[in-house]
C-alpha positions, 0 to 999 in steps of 0.5 A: 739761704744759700749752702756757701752762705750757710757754711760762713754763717756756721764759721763766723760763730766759731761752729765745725762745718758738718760732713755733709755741708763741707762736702758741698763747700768744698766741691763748689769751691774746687768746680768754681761754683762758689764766687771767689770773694766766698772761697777767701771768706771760706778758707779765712773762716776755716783758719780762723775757727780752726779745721776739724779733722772731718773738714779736712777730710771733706777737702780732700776727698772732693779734691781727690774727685777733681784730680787726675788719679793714677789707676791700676796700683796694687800691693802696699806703696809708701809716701814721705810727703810732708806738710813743709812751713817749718821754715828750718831750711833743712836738707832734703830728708824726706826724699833721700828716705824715699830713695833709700826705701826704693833701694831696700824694695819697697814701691814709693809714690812720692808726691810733692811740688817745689820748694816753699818753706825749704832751700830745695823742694822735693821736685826740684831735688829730684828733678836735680838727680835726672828723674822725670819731674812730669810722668802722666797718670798712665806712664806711673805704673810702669816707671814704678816697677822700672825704679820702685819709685815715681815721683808725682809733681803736684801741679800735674795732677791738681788741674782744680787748684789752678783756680784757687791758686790766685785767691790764695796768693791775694790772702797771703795767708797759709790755710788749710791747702797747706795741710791738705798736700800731703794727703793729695797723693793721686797715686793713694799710698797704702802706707805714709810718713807725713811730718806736720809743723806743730805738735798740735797739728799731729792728733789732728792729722792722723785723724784724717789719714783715719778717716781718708782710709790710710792702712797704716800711718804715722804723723810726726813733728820733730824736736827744732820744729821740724815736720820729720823725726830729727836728732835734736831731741823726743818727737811728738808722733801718732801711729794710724792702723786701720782707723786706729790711733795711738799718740807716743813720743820718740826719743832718738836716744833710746834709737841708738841715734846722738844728739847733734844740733839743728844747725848741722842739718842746715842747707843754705840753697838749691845747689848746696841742697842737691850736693848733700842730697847726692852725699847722703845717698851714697852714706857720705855727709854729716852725721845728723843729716845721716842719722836724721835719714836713719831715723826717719827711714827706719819709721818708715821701715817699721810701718812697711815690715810686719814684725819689726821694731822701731829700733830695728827699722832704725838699725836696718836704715843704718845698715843701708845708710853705711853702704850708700844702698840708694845711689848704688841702686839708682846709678843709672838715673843720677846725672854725673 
């Protein structure tokens, strides 16, 4: 029997693949080795049985080998990347976090492509404000000590995915690629923030970010079903270190952070999205989008700075917040 043959046999009655035997389905999916009407009955039997956490690693790490990886990166970086699908059609948080991080220090190799569940896609908001949306693996290092932030636009890295990308659009259907972005960064962060869709992808995805060897970690889903911290109520979260895991629920309240509501952070399209954008980074627009900066920000803070606290971290974003720290600091990018 052949091992792609194997794998959907294993699938079909429900049984995880093992390492080994996902590694190989993976790679000869990824190098076209599998047949096309395989890769569908792969991805559709992953879905189906439900991925295990050692599946996704498999898909990562064998991706990771096709990618066009950013070499020569040293010292602690940090992505805000998250899995989109929560359909909330939210502002553009996870990258007004990288901004302000960039602007507080800290190196940020954001990752992302355009926009699917959102009004605004992280490239596209960045490509927006006048950073380079296509920067080669070579130019990543130098533009990250120009700006202590690179943006990595997915499709430039993945040249593997061009070949799966038409079966996925036949299936229709979200599979485990769509978990899978944020854990593809080619530039290997040190440090992530990763929200995630449901409360029950969260346990699931931090054990990956363990077994794909993150230093430290936190894997989120927020109150309204967001895949970020939000001030709408507790969040679902699991803290990664060193291989470590330790699920907790966060309650904005005990933050410092009011309650608003999930319509307060709502963008109804690209140039709406890029116009609020531009407000948050200069500490300008509506509370819940600057405290739902805050919360996230100050999550990512107290995964970079050894010794500080969540509710610190919270408070520091604040404080940045209130000055605008990320357009003042990027004022020579911005497009006018």
């Amino acid at each position: 029997m052949e091992k792609h043959v194997e794998c959907l046999e294993l699938l079909a009655i429900g049984k995880n693949l093992p390492p080994d035997l996902a590694t190989y389905a993976f790679r000869a999916m990824y190098t076209g080795e599998m047949p096309a009407s395989c890769v569908g009955a792969f991805l559709m039997g992953l879905k189906t049985k439900g991925e295990a956490a050692v599946e996704i690693a498999a898909g990562v790490t064998t991706a990771l080998e096709q990618a066009r990886l950013v070499e020569g990166l040293t010292g602690p970086r940090i992505d805000t990347c998250g899995t989109g699908g929560d359909n909330t059609c939210s502002f553009n948080c996870s990258t007004a976090v990288a901004l302000y991080l960039a602007a507080m220090g800290h190196k940020v190799v954001k990752h992302g492509n355009r926009a699917v569940s959102s009004a605004c896609g992280s490239a596209d908001a960045v490509e927006s404000l006048g950073f380079p949306l296509v920067v080669e693996p070579d130019a990543v290092a130098a533009e990250l000590d120009k700006h202590n932030f690179v943006f990595l636009f997915a499709p430039n890295y993945h040249p593997a995915f061009k070949r799966i990308g038409p079966i996925r659009k036949e299936l229709g259907a979200r599979t485990l690629f769509n978990l899978m972005g944020p854990l593809l960064n080619p530039a290997r962060p040190t440090h992530q923030i990763l929200g995630v869709p449901t409360s029950r992808h969260v346990p699931l995805m931090a054990e990956v970010l363990a077994l794909t060897g993150l230093s430290r970690g936190v894997v989120v889903h927020g109150a309204g079903g967001f895949d970020e911290l939000t001030p709408f109520g507790p969040a679902d979260v699991c803290w990664v270190k060193d291989g470590w895991l330790k699920k907790e629920r966060i309650d904005p309240a005990t933050l410092g952070v009011s309650e608003s509501k999930l319509g307060d952070v709502v963008v109804s399209g690209r140039d709406e999205a890029v116009a609020v954008l531009q407000g948050v980074l200069s500490g300008k627009g509506p509370q819940a989008m600057l405290d739902m900066v805050a919360l996230n920000l100050g999550c990512a803070l107290h995964l970079l700075e050894d010794g500080l606290t969540l509710r610190q971290g919270v408070d520091k974003a604040k404080d940045a917040i209130a000055q605008g720290a990320a357009a003042a600091f990027f004022k020579d990018v911005f497009h006018a």
